[in-house]
Each structure stands twice: as structure tokens, then as C-alpha cells.
C-alpha angles and dihedrals in degrees: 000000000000118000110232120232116261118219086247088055088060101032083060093046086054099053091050095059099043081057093050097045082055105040080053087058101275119153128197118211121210116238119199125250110273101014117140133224087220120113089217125022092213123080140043117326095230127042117264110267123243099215093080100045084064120097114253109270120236106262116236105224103213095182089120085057096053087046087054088048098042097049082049106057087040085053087051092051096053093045086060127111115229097243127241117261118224118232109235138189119262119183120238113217127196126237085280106049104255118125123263108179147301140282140204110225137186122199 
């Protein structure tokens, strides 16, 4: 079985890497507390989405589609055997409780 990976495992594996991005030359530049990634820090935080400046599509009324279905499965229904019940065993218990025989029963 696989040993999952503890939070120190990959907190050591990060470090690592950070060290060897800046032993290659890497740099990392501080950022101040606050600031945003945005270009402007008015407007709406996502970008407007595209699915309501659309027209409103033609809806396909599939009401002919559920009928077909429908008189199929009704004529399905009525195509069925009734199925064959099994007789099965039921146990017969005296006045006291205690177990007397068994029975075949068909129900």
C-alpha cells in the first residue's frame, strides 16, 4: 500500500524547490500587503459572462417524444407475464412458540 504524502513531506519538497529556483538565478520580488492583481481596482472582480448577452434560443417541445415513450412502455406492461411465484418454505409454530415443521407455500 502506498504511503500518502504528509503535509511535512510536501512542505520539504517546496522548499527545495524555492532554493533551487534561486541558487539558478531566480529572484523573488516583495509585494506589499493588500495590493491586487487586478489592472484596475474598480469593476467587477470576474469577467462578465457571455451566456446572458446571448438572445434567448427557441425552445424544442418534445412533448410528441414523451407520448411515443409512454405508449411504449404501457404497451410493454401489458405485453408482461405475471411472473410465477415460487413456492417457499414458511415455518409452523405450536401454541408455545416452538417450531413444529415446515411448509411449502405459494403465494
Amino acid at each position: 500500500m502506498k504511503k500518502p504524502i504528509s503535509k511535512a513531506n510536501i512542505r520539504t519538497e517546496i522548499e527545495c524547490q524555492i532554493e533551487a529556483f534561486l541558487n539558478h538565478g531566480g529572484a523573488i520580488n516583495a509585494i506589499e500587503r493588500g495590493t491586487s492583481g487586478r489592472l484596475s481596482a474598480e469593476g467587477p472582480l470576474k469577467p462578465q459572462s457571455t451566456a446572458f448577452q446571448q438572445p434567448r434560443a427557441e425552445r424544442t417541445y418534445v412533448a410528441d417524444v414523451i407520448a411515443a415513450i409512454d405508449q411504449r412502455r404501457k404497451a410493454q406492461s401489458e405485453t408482461k407475464k405475471p411472473k410465477k411465484r415460487k413456492p417457499r418454505k414458511k415455518m409452523i409454530y405450536d401454541d408455545f412458540g416452538e417450531p413444529l415443521r415446515w411448509e411449502w407455500v405459494e403465494e
